[in-house]
N, C-alpha and C positions, 0 to 999 in steps of 0.2 A: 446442512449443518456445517459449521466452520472447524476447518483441520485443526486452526489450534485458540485455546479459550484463553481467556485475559489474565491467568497463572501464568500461561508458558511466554503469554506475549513478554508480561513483565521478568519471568524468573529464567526464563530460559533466554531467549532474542536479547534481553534488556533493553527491553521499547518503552520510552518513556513520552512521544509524540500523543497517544492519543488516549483519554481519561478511560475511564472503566463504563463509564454509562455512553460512552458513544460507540466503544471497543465492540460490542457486538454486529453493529450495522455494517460497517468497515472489513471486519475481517469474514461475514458470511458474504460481501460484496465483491469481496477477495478470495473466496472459497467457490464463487460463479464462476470468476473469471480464470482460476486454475483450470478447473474442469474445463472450460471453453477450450483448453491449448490441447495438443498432442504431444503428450510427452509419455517415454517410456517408465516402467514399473519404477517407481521409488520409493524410498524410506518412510514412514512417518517422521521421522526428527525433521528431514528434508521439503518436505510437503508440508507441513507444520510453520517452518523459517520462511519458505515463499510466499505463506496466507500473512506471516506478521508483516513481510517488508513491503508485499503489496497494499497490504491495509495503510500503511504508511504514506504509501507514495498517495493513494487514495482520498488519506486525510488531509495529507500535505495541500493536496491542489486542490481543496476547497475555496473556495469564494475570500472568505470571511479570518484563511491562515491564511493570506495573499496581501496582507498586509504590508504598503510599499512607505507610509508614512501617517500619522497621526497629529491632529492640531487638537489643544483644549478649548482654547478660548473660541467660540464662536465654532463650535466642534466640528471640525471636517475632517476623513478619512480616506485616504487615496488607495485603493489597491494594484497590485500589480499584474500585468497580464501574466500569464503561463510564457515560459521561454522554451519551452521543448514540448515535443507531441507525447502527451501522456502516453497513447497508446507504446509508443520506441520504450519508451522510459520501462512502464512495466514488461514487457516483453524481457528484455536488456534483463531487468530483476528476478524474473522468476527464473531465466536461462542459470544465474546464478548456483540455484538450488536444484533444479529438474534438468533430466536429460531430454530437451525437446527433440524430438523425433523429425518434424518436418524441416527439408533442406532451405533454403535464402532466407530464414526465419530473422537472421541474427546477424 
């Protein structure tokens, strides 16, 4: 189950990156990948912030929001590669909000 549901994403976080009908896949994908980390006892508000901003980063580096340029006429679409290791990235975000417990983590 995801730490925090598409209320707190929007009313609490003010995350406005990803719709309501996608919000669940993203933030229970975000709610694995907490649990994956070692980090000490934390808040719900805290645990909650780290599922919306990972879900974000999550959404963010989809395929199809990689969007590097758009043509209509004879319609072509370039996307852009990732420029940083998602994995650093979320790591770097959840440290944010949890106190990670393991040393060279960060």
């Amino acid at each position: 189950m995801a730490y925090a549901d598409y209320t707190f994403y929007t009313a609490e976080f003010y995350g406005k990156k990803i719709s309501e009908t996608d919000y669940p896949y993203f933030a229970e994908r975000s709610s694995e990948y907490l649990d994956s980390l070692n980090f000490a006892e934390t808040d719900e508000i805290s645990l909650a912030k780290a599922c919306c901003a990972c879900a974000d980063i999550m959404y963010s580096v989809q395929p199809e929001n990689q969007i590097s340029s758009e043509k209509v006429g004879d319609y072509s679409v370039n996307y852009s590669a990732a420029q940083t290791d998602v994995a650093d990235v979320l790591l770097k975000t959840a440290s944010r909000y949890l106190n990670l417990r393991s040393v060279g983590w960060i």
